[in-house]
N, C-alpha and C positions, 0 to 999 in steps of 0.2 A: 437582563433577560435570561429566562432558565429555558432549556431545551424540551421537549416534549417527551413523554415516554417512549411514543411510535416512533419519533426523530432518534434517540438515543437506541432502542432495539434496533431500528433500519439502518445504522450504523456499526453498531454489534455486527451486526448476521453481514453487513458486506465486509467487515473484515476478517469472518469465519470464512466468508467466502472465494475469499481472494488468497486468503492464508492457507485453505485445506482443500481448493478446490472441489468439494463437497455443494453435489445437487441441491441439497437438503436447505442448504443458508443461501444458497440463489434463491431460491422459490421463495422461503422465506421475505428475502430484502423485497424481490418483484411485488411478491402477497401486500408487503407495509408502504410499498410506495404507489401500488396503487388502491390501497382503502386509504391513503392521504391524497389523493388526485385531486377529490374537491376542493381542500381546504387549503391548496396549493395552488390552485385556479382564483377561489374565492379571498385569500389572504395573503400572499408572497411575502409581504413584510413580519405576519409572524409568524411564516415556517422558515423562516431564517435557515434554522440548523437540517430542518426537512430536505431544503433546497439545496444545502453544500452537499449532502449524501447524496442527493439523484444526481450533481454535477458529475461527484467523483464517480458515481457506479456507473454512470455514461461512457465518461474519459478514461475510466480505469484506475484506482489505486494503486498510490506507489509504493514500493518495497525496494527497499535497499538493501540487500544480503552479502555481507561481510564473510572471508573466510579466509585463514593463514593463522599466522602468530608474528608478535614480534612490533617491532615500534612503526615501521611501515603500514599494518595493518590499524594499528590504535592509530597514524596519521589519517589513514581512511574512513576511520569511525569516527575522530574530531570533525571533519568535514563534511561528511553523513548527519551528523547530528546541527552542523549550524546552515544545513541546506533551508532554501528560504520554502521548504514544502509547510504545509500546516500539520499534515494527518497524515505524511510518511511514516512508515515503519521500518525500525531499520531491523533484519533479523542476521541470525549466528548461522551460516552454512550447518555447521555443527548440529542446529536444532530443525534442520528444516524437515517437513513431511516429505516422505518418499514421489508423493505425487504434486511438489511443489516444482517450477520451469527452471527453476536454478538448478536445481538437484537430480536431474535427467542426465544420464550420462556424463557427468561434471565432477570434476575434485578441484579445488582450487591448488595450482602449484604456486605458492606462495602466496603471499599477501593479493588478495584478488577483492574486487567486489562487482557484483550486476547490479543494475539498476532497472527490474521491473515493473511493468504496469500492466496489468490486468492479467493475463497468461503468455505475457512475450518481456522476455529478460533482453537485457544487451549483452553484447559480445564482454568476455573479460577485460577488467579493468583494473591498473596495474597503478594508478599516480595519483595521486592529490590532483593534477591537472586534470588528468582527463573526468575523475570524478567529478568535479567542477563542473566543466562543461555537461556533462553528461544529465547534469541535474540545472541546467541554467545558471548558473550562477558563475 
């Protein structure tokens, strides 16, 4: 099965959305998820990939944001990367936009990671364990 253009755009714009906090790629997502209303109504089995995007823009996309150096942090980013999310992103503190919830008043001291979704990060996270947990797994 191949994903639709609108499914694939509406999936675009919510993770511009989620990543830059930018009005512009909400309206956007809202605009493409609802001119596919009907055929979401009328089809479910093939908007498959329509329907993971309005799950996640409901529930919120996750972001995992990495920030330190050193073998502590790559243990954090191994475990980030084999979290069982499908369409987590994990990002670099380093790279984040000024108006991203990790990056509000925050440095990481040392090997840290958040784990947000939608516009609310978690408290710092310092372990492989707690990343774990933090992510279900």
């Amino acid at each position: 099965a191949v994903p639709s253009g609108s499914a694939l755009a509406a999936a675009f714009y919510a993770r511009l959305a989620t990543h830059t906090g930018e009005e512009r790629w909400h309206d956007r997502v809202e605009a493409a998820l609802v001119a596919e209303g009907d055929a979401l109504d009328r089809n479910p089995y093939g908007t498959g990939h329509l329907l993971s995007v309005l799950d996640a823009w409901h529930q919120g996309h996750v972001e995992i944001v990495l920030g330190g150096e050193g073998p502590a942090r790559e243990a954090l980013e191994t475990t980030a990367r084999q979290a069982p999310l499908v369409d987590a992103l994990i990002l670099r503190w380093e790279a984040l936009p000024p108006t991203h919830p990790a990056a509000a008043g925050r440095r990481p001291d040392g090997p840290t990671a958040w784990v947000c979704r939608g516009h609310t990060c978690s408290l710092p996270i310092r372990s492989v364990e707690g990343l774990q947990a933090a992510l279900g797994g």
